[in-house]
VEXVOKE-973578 format. One line per 3 residues: number of its first residue (from 1); their letters; for each residue x, y negated, z of N, C-alpha, C. Coordinates in steps of 0.1 Angstrom, whole numbers. Example, Ala and Ser with C-alpha at 12.3 -4.5 7.8 and 13.67 -1.06 7.14 Angstrom:
<atoms>
1 = AS = 132 57 78 123 45 78 132 33 78  128 22 71 137 11 71 129 0 79 .
</atoms>
This chain:
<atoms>
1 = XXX = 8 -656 1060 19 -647 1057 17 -633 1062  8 -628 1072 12 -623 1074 -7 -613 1084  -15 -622 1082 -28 -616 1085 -36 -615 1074 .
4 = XXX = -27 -607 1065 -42 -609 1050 -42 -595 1053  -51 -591 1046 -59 -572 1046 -57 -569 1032  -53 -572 1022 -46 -570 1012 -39 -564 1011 .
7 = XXX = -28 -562 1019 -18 -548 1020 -20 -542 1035  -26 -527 1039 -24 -526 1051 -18 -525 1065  -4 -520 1053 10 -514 1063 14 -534 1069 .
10 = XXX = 18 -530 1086 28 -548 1081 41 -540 1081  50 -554 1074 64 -550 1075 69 -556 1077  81 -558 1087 89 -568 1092 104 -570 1090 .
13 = XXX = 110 -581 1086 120 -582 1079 126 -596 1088  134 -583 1094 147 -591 1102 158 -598 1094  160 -610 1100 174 -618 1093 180 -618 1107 .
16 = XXX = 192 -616 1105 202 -626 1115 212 -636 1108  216 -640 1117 224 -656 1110 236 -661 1119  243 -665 1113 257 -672 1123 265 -685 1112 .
19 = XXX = 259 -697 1115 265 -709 1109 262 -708 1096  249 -704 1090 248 -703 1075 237 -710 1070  236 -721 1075 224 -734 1070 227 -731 1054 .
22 = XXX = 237 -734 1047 240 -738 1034 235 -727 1027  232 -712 1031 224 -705 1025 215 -696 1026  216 -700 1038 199 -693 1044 186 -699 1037 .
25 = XXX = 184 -711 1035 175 -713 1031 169 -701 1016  177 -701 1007 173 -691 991 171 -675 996  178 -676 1008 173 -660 1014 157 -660 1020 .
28 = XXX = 155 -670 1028 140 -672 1032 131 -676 1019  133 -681 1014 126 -683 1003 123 -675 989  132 -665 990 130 -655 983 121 -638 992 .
31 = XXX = 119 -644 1005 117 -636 1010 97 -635 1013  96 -649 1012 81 -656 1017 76 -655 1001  80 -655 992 78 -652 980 73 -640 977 .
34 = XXX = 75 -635 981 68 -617 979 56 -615 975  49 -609 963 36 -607 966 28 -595 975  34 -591 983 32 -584 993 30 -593 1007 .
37 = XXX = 12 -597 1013 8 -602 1018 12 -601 1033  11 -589 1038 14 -586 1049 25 -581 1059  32 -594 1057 42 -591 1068 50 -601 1074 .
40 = XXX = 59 -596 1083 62 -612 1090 79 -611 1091  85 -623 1092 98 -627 1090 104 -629 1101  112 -624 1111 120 -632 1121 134 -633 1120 .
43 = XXX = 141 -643 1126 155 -647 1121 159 -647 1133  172 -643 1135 176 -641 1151 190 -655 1146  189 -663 1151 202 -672 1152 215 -668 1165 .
46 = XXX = 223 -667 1159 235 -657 1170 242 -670 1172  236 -679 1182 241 -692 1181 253 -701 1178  243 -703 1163 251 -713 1157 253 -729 1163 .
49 = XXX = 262 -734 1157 268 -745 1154 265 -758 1143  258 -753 1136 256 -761 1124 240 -762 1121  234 -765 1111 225 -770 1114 212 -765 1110 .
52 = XXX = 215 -751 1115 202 -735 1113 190 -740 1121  188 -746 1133 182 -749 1138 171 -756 1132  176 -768 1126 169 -779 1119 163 -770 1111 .
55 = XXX = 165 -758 1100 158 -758 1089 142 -746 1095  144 -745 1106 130 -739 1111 117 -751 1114  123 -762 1114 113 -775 1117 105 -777 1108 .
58 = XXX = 111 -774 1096 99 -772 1075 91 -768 1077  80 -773 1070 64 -769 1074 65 -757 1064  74 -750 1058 74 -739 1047 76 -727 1057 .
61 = XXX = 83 -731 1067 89 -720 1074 82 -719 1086  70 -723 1091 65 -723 1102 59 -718 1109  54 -701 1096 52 -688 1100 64 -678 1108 .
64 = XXX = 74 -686 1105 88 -678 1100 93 -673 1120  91 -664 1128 101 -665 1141 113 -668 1140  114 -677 1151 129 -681 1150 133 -678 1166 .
67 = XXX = 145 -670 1168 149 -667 1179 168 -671 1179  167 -679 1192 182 -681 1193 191 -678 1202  203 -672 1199 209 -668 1211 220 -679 1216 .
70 = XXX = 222 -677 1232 226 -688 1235 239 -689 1238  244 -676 1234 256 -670 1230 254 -662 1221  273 -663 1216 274 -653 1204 274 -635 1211 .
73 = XXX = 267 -628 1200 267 -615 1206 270 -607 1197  274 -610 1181 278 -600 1171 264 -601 1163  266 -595 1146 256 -590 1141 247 -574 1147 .
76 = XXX = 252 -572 1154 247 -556 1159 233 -558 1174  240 -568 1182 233 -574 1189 219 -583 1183  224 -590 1175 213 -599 1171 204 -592 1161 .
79 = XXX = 206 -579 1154 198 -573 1151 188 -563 1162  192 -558 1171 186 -555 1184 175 -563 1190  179 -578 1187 176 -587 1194 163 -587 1184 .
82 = XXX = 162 -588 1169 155 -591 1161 146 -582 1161  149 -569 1164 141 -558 1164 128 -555 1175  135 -560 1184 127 -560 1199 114 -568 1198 .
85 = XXX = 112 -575 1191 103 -590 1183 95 -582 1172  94 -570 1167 87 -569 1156 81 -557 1158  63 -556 1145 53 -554 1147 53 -546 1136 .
88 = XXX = 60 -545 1132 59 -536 1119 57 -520 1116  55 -516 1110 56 -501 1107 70 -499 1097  71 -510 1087 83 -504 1084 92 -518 1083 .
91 = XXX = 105 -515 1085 120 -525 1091 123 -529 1078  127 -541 1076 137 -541 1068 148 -553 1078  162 -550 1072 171 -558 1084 181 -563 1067 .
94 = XXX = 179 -579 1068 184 -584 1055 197 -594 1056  207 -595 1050 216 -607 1050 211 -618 1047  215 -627 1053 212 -644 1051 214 -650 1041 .
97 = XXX = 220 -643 1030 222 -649 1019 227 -645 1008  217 -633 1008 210 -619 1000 200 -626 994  193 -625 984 184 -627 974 175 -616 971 .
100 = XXX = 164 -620 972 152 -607 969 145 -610 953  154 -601 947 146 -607 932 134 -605 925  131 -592 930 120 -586 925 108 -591 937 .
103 = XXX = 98 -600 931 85 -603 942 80 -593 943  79 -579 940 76 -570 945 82 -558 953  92 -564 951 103 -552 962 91 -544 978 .
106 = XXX = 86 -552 985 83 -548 988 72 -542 990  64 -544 978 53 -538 975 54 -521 972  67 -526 960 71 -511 956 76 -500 965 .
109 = XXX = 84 -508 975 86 -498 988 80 -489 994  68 -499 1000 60 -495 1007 52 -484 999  45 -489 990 36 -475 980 47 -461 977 .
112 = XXX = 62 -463 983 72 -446 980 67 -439 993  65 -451 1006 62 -441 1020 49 -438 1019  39 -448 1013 27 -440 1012 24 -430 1006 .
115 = XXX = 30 -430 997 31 -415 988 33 -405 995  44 -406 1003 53 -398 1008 41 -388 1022  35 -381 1017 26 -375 1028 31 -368 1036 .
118 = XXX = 44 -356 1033 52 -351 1041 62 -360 1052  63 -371 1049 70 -380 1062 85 -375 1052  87 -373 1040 104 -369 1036 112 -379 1041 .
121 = XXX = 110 -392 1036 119 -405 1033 116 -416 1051  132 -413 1051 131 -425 1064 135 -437 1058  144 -436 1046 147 -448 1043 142 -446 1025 .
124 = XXX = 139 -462 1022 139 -464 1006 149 -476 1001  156 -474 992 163 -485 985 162 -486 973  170 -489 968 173 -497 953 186 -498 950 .
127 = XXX = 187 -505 938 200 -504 933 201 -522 931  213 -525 934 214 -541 933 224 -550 928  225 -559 923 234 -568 917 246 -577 928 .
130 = XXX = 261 -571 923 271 -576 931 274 -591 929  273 -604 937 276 -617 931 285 -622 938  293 -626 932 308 -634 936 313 -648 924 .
133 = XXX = 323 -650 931 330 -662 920 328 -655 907  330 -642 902 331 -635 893 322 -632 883  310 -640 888 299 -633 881 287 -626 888 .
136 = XXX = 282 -618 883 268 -612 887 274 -595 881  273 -588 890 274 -571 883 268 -565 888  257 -549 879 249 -539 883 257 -534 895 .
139 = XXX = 255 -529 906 263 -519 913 260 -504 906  250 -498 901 244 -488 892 246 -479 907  238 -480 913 241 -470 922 234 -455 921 .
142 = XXX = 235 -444 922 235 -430 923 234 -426 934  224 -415 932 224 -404 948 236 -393 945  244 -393 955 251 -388 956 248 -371 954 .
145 = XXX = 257 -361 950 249 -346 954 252 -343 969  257 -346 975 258 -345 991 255 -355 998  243 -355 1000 241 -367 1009 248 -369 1023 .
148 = XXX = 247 -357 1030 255 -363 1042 270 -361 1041  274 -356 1030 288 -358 1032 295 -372 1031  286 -375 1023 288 -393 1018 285 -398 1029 .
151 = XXX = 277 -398 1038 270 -409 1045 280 -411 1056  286 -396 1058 299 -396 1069 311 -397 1065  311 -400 1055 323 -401 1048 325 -421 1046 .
154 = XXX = 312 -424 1038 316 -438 1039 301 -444 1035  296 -455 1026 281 -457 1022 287 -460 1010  283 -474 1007 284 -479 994 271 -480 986 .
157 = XXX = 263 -473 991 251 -467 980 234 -469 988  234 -478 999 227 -481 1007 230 -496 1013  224 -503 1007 224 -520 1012 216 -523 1020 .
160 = XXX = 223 -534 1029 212 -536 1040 201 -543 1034  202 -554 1029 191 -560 1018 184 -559 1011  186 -546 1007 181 -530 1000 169 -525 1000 .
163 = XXX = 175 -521 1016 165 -506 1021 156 -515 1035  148 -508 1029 134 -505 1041 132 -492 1047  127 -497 1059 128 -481 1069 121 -482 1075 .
166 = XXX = 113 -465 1074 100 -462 1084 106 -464 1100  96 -474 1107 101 -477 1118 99 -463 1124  97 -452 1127 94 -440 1132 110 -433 1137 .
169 = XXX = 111 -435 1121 124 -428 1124 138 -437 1127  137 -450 1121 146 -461 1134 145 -462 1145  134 -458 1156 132 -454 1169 138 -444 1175 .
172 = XXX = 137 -433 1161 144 -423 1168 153 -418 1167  161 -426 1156 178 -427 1157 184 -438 1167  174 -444 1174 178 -453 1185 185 -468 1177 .
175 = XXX = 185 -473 1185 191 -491 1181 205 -491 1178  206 -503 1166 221 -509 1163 230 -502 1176  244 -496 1170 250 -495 1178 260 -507 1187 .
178 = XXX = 257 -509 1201 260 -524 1207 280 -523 1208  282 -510 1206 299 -509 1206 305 -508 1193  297 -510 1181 304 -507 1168 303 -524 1163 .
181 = XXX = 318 -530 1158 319 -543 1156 318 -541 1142  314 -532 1129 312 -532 1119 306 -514 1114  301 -521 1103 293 -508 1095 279 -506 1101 .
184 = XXX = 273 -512 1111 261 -513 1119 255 -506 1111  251 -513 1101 236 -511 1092 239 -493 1086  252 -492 1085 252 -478 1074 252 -467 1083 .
187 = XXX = 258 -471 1099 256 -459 1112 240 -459 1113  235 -470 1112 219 -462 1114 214 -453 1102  219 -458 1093 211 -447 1077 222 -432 1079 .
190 = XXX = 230 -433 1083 237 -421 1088 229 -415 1102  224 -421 1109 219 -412 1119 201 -407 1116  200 -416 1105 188 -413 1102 186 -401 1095 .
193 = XXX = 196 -399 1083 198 -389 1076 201 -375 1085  214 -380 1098 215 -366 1103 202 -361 1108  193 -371 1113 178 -362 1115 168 -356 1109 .
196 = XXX = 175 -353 1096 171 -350 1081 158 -355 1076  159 -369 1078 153 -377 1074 159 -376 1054  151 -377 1044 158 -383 1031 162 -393 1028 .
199 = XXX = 163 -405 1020 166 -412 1011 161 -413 999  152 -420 994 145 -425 981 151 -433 976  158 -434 963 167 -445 960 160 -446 941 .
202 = XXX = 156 -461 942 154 -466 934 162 -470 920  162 -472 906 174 -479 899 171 -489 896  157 -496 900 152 -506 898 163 -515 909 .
205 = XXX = 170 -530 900 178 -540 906 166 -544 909  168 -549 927 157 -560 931 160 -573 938  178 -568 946 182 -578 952 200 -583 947 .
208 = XXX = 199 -597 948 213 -602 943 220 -601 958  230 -596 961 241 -595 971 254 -598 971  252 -609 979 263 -612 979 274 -611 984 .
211 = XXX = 288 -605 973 298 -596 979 309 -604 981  308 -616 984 323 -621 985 324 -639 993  316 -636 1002 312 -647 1012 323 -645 1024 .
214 = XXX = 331 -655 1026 344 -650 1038 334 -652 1049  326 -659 1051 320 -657 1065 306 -653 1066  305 -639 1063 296 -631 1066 296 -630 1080 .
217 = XXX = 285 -621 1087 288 -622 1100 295 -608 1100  295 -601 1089 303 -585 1085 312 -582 1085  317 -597 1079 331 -599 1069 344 -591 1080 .
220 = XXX = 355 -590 1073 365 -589 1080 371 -603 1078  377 -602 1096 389 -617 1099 402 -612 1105  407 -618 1111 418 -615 1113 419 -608 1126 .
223 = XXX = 406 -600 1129 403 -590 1140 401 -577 1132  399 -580 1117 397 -570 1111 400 -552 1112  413 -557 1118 419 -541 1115 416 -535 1132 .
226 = XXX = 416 -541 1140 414 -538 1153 397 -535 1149  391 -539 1144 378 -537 1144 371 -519 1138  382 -521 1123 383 -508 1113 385 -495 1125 .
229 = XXX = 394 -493 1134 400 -489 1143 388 -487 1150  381 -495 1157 370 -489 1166 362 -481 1159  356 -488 1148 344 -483 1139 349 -466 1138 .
232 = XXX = 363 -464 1131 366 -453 1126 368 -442 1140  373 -447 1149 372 -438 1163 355 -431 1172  346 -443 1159 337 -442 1170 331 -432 1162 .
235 = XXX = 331 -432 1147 326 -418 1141 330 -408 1143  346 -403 1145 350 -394 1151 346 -389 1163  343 -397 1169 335 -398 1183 316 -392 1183 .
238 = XXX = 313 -402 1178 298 -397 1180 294 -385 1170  303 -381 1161 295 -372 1150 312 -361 1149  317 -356 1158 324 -349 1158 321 -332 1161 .
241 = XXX = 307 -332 1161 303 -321 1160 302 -314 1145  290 -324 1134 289 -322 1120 301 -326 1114  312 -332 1117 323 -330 1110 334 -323 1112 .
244 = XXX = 329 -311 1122 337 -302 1120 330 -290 1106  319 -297 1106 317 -287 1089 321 -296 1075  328 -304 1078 331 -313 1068 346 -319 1070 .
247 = XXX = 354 -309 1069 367 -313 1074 373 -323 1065  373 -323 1053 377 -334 1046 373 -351 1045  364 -345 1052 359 -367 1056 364 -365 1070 .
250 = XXX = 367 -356 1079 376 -362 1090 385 -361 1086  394 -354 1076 406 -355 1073 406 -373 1065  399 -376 1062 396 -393 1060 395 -405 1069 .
253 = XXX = 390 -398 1075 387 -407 1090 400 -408 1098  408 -396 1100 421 -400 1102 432 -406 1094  430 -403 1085 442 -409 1079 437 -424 1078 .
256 = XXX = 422 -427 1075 423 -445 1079 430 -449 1094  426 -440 1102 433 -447 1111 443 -445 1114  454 -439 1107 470 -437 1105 472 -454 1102 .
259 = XXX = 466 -453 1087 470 -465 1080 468 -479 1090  457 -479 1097 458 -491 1103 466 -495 1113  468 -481 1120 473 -482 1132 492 -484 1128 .
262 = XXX = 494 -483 1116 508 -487 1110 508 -499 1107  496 -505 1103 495 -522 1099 497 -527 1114  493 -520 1124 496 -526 1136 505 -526 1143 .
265 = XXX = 516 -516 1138 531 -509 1143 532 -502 1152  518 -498 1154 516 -486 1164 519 -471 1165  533 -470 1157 538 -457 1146 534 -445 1154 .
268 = XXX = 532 -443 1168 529 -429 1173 518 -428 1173  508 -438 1171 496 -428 1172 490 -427 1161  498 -442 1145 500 -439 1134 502 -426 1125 .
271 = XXX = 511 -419 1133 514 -403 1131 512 -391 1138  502 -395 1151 494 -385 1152 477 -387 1144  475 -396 1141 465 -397 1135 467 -389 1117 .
274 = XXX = 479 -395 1116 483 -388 1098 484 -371 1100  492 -366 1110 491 -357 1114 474 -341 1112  468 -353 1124 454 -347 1121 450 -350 1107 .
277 = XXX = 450 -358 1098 448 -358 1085 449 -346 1076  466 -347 1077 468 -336 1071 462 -321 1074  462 -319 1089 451 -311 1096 440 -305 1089 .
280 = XXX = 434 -315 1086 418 -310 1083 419 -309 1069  427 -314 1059 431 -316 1046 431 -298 1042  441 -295 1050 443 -281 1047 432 -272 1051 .
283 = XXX = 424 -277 1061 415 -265 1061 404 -270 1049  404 -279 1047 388 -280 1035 395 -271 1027  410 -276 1023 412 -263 1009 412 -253 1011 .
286 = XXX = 415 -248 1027 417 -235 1024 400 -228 1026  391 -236 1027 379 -233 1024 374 -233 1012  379 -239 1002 375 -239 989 389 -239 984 .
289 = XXX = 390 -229 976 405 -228 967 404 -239 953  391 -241 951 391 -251 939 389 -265 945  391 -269 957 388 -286 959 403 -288 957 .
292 = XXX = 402 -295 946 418 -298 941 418 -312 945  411 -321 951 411 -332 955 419 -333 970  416 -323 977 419 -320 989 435 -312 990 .
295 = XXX = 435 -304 980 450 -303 981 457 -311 973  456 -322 966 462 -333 963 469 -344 973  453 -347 983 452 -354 993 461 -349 1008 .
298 = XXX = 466 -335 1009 470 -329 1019 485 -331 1014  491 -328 1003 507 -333 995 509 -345 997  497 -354 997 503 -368 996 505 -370 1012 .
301 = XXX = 497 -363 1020 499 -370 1035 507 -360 1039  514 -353 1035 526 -342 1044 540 -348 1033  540 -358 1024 552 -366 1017 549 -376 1028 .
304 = XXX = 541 -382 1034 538 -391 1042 546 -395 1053  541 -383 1061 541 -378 1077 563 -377 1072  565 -365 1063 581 -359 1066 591 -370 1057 .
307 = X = 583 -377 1052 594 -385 1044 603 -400 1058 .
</atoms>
């Protein structure tokens, strides 16, 4: 798997996992499937319960690292954990039960960074298929015309199962963040980007994702909104410099955490948080007289706040 001379670069493709015997297996197997010879698989187990353990004993899987923790530590940890373990030049960090459809995904990847002689692209992706009870749907994803306004604003447009990344520049946006209980994967392509790193994005579908698994290790539970709450304090927090040139995604960033902090009945800080919303609402417009989105959005949160 992983000593042929056939492809030069290696690449290493982290899984983590929490209680997901029943479909990890189609993730690894679509993953050893590649015709891209050189590279290697490690799976961090965030110690499970069920019966993950057993499926590393298959003589299919016996290239495969298997690392277990002996406690639970989060998806953010166990990616850390996964990463510390690998040899690669470029990362990929994949869900357990994500599908790689294209046997060449990573083939194709790899030949965008080799191209890439200027070092532009920290990250490469694709565009991918949403799977649920519902069916199978294109996501048709698009580069945005603002890249970082998006990236701080929210993702959508960057899958973890997706994208591969020059380990260069994942070093030097530093590791999974160990205090964010969600959005892990899109704070690193956000910090990667603020180092003006680019983004290569493909429209080629390569991976089926699946969007509607209640026990992701991502998913929201019934810690959900306490979680939303960290995530969203901690952007305002670590990137509160660049979004003071982007007042309208902090005027977003607050007002999520108005909203949650009302699902919580926490009405004062509920309304200092709507407060600042409206805040920064009004200065995007009053920096552009034509963002009619922003003075829409500044009406609806001052009927909010006075009603």
């Amino acid at each position: 798997m992983n000593n042929d001379t056939k492809n030069s670069h290696l690449v290493s493709v982290v899984i983590t996992t929490y209680n997901r015997a029943s479909v990890l297996e189609p993730c690894l197997d679509s993953i050893l499937g590649q015709n891209y010879n050189n590279f290697e698989v490690i799976v961090v187990d965030d110690c499970s319960s069920d019966s993950t353990s057993e499926i590393f004993k298959k003589e299919k899987y016996k290239n495969i690292t298997y690392i277990r923790h002996e406690k639970n530590q989060g998806v953010q940890n166990a990616s850390n954990t996964g990463y510390s373990y690998v040899k690669g030049e470029y990362l990929a960090f994949t869900g357990d039960d994500d599908i790689w459809i294209d046997k060449d995904k990573i083939s194709k990847q790899v030949q965008v960074f080799e191209n890439d002689k200027d070092l532009e692209y920290g990250v490469v992706t694709c565009d991918v298929n949403l799977v649920s009870s519902k069916g199978k749907v294109k996501k048709g994803i698009k580069r945005p015309k603002n890249l970082v306004r998006h990236i701080l604003n929210s993702n959508g447009i960057i899958y973890g199962s997706a994208a591969l990344l020059r380990r260069a520049a994942f070093e030097m946006c530093g590791k999974f963040a160990p205090e964010l209980p969600k959005g892990t994967d899109s704070d690193v392509y956000r910090r990667i980007i603020l180092l003006g790193y680019n983004v290569y994005f493909s429209d080629e579908v390569m991976v089926d994702y699946m969007d509607e698994a209640s026990d992701k290790m991502t998913n929201l539970n019934l810690k959900g909104i306490d979680r939303s709450i960290v995530a969203n304090r901690y952007k305002l927090t670590r990137y509160q410099f660049i979004l003071g040139q982007y007042p309208s995604v902090k005027s977003n960033i607050n007002y999520n955490l108005g909203n949650y902090y009302f699902l919580k009945y926490q009405l004062n800080k509920s309304y200092t948080a709507l407060i600042l919303s409206k805040k920064h609402y009004k200065m995007s417009y009053l920096n552009n007289w034509f963002n009619l989105r922003a003075l829409l959005k500044f009406m609806r949160i001052s009927f909010t706040v006075l009603r």
